[in-house]
N, C-alpha and C positions, 0 to 999 in steps of 0.2 A: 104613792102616785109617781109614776115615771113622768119625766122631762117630752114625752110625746105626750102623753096623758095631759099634761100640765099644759102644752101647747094647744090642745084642741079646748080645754074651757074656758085658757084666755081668749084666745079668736074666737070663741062661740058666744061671749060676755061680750067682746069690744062691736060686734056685729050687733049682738043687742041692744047695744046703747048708741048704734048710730057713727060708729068709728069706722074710720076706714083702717083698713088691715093689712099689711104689705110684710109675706115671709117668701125667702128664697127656700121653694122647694129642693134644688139639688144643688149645696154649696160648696160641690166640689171644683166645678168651674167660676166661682168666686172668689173675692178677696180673704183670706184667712182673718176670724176675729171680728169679723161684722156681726152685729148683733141679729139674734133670732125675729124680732118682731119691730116693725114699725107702727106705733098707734096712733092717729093724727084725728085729733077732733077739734071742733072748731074754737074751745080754749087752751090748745096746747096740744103738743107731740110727745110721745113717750119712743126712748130707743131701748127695748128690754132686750137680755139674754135671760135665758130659762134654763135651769138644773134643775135636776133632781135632787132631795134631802142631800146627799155625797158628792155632788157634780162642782168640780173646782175650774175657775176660768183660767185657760191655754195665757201663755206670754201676749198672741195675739188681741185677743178678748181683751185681756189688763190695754193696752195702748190706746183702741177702740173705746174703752170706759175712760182714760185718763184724758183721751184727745176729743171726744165729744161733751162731759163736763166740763174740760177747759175753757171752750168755746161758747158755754152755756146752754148747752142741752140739758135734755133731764134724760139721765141714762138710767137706767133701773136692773137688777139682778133682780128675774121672781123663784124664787123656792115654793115648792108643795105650802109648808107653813103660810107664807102670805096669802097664797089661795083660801087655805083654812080661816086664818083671822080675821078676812075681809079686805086688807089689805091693799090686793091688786083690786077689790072692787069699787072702793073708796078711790083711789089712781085717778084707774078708768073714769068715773062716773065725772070728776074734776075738770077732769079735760074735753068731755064729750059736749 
């Protein structure tokens, strides 16, 4: 499963269960490092980045994950596998 692949079943899940969905489609005139997906339902917010099985997170991405758990976010990395396990559906389903 590619990292675009993997973005369109979490957005097509989180739509399902009533979340709202917030991805910057072109993040080249954005801040480097901002996570892929914002998932916000009405028990909670998820800030996920999504790779692929081999997709390693940029110096960026690490600050973004260290400065919004800091702060007490819930930052999430999803790989292919947590789609598999259930994982990101279990998240989702939490917060919606």
């Amino acid at each position: 499963m590619t990292e675009a692949q993997l973005l369109e079943q979490v957005t097509e899940l989180a739509k399902w269960l009533g979340l709202l969905v917030y991805h910057t489609r072109d993040s080249r005139r954005s801040q480097p490092g901002f996570p892929d997906l914002i998932l916000a339902g009405r028990r909670g917010v998820i800030f996920a980045e999504l790779k692929s099985a081999t997709g390693q997170l940029s110096s960026h991405q690490h600050a973004w994950k260290w400065t919004l758990l800091a702060s007490g976010q819930d930052w999430r990395l999803y790989q292919p596998a947590d789609w598999e396990s259930g994982l990101i559906y279990a998240e989702l389903r939490a917060i919606a």
